[in-house]
C-alpha positions as CSV (number, residue, x, y, z in Angstrom):
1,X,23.4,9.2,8.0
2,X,20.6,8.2,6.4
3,X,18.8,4.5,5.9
4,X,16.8,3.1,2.5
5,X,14.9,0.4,4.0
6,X,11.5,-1.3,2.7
7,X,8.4,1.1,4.4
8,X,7.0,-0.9,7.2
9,X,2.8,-0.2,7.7
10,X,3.6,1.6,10.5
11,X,6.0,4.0,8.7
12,X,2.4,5.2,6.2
13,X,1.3,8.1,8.3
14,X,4.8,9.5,7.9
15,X,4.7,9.0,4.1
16,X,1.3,10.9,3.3
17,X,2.6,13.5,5.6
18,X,5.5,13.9,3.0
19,X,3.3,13.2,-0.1
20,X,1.0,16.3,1.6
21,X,3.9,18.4,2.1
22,X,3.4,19.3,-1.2
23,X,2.6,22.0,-3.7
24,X,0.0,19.6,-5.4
25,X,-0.3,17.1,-2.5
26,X,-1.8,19.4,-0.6
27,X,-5.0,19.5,-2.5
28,X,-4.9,15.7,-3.0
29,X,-4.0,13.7,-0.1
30,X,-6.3,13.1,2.7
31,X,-6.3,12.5,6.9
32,X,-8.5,9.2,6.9
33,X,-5.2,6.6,7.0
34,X,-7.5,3.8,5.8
35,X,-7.0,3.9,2.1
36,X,-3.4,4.4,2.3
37,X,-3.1,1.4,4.3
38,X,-5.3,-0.4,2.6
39,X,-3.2,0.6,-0.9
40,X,0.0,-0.2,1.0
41,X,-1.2,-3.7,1.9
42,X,-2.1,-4.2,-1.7
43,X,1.5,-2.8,-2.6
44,X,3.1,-5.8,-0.4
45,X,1.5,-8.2,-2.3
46,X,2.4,-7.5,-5.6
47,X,5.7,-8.7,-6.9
48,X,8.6,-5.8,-7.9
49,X,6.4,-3.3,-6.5
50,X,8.4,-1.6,-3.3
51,X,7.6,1.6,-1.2
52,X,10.8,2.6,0.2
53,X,12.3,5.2,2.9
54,X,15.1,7.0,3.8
55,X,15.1,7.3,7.6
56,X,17.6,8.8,10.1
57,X,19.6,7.4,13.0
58,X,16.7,8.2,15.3
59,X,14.3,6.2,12.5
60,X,12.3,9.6,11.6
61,X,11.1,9.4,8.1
62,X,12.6,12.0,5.5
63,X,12.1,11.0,2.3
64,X,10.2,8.1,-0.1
65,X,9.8,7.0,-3.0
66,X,8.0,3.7,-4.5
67,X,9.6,1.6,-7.1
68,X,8.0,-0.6,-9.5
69,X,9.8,-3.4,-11.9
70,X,8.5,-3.4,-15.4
71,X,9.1,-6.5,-17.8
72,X,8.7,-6.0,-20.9
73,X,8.8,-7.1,-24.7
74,X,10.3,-3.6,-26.2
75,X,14.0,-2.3,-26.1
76,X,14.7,-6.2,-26.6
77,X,12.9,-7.2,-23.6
78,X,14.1,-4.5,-21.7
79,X,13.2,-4.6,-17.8
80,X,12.2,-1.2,-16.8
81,X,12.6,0.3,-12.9
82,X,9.3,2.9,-12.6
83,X,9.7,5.5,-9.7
84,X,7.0,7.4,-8.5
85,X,6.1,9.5,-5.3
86,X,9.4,10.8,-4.9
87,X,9.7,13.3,-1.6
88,X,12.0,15.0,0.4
89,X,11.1,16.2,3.6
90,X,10.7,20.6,3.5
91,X,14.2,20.9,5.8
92,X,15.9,18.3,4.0
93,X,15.7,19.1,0.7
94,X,19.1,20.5,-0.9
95,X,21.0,18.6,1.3
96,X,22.0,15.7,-1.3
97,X,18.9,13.1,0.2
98,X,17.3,13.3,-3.1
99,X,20.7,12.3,-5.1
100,X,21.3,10.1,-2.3
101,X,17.6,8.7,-2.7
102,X,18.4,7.9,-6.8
103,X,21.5,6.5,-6.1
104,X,19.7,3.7,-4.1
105,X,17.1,3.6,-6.7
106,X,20.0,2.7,-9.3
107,X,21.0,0.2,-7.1
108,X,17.7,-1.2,-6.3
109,X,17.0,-1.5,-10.4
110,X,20.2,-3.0,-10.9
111,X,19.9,-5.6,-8.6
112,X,16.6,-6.3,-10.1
113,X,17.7,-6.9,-14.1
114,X,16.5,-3.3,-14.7
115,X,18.4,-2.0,-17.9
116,X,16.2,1.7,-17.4
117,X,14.6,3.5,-14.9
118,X,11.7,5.6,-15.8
119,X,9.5,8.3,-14.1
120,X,7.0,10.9,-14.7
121,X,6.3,14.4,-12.8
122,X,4.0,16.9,-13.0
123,X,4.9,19.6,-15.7
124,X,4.3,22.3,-13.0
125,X,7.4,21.1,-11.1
126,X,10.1,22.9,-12.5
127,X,13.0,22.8,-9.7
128,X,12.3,18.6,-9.9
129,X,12.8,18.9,-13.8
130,X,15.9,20.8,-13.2
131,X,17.0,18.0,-10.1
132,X,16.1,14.8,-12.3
133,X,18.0,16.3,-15.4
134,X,20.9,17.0,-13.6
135,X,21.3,12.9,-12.6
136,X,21.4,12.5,-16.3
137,X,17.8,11.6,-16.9
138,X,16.1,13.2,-20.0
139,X,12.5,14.4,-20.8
140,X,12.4,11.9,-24.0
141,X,8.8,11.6,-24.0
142,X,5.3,13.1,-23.3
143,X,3.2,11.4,-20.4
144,X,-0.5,11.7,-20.7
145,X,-3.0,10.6,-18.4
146,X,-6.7,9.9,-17.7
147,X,-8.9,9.7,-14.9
148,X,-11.2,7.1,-14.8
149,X,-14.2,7.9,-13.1
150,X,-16.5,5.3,-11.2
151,X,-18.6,3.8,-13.3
């Protein structure tokens, strides 16, 4: 039986590890816990913007995901749920968390006024393309993104 609970500071270790357990996470995330705490602190204190986890009976952390509520003037003011860092843990995955994980999310952007929930993932992920599209989402735009280096 799993949990969705707000992460606690204590649960960010646990998180990286599953953001690192990753095909592209690998290369990206780091061991020094300071700026992930320090970006989870920030997190906290911005309204409708939620890091959440699915733990077990025994409070083990398997899977996150952060949520972020959007308002906005288009689609008639339309307030939009934004879901990033989505992860499963490696033996957990296939086992329905992830449907079990969106289903929460639905919940969580209902509660909130959210009339759509949007997310982007990296083109190179094709068995999360084939996941998200069979909880009815649809690829019905093109991200694009830029790094901003220091200046």
């Amino acid at each position: 039986m799993l949990n969705f609970r707000r992460a606690r500071r204590a649960d960010v270790p646990a998180i990286v590890g599953l953001l690192a357990d990753d095909m592209l996470g690998q290369g990206r995330e780091r061991t020094d816990m300071a700026p992930y705490l320090t970006a989870f602190d920030a997190i906290g204190q911005e309204g409708g913007n939620q890091v959440i986890v699915a733990v077990d009976g025994a409070g083990a952390v398997l899977a996150t995901y952060q949520i972020t509520v959007i308002s906005g003037l288009s689609l008639s003011a339309a307030r939009r749920a934004q879901v990033e860092s989505v992860r499963v843990a490696r033996g957990m995955r296939g086992q329905g968390v992830g449907k079990a994980m969106f289903d929460d999310v639905e919940m969580r952007a209902r509660a909130a006024g959210c009339s759509l929930i949007q997310l982007t993932m990296n083109a190179e992920r094709k068995d999360s393309r084939k996941f998200y599209e069979a909880l009815g989402f649809s690829a019905s735009h093109i991200g694009f993104k830029r790094a901003l280096t220091p200046s």
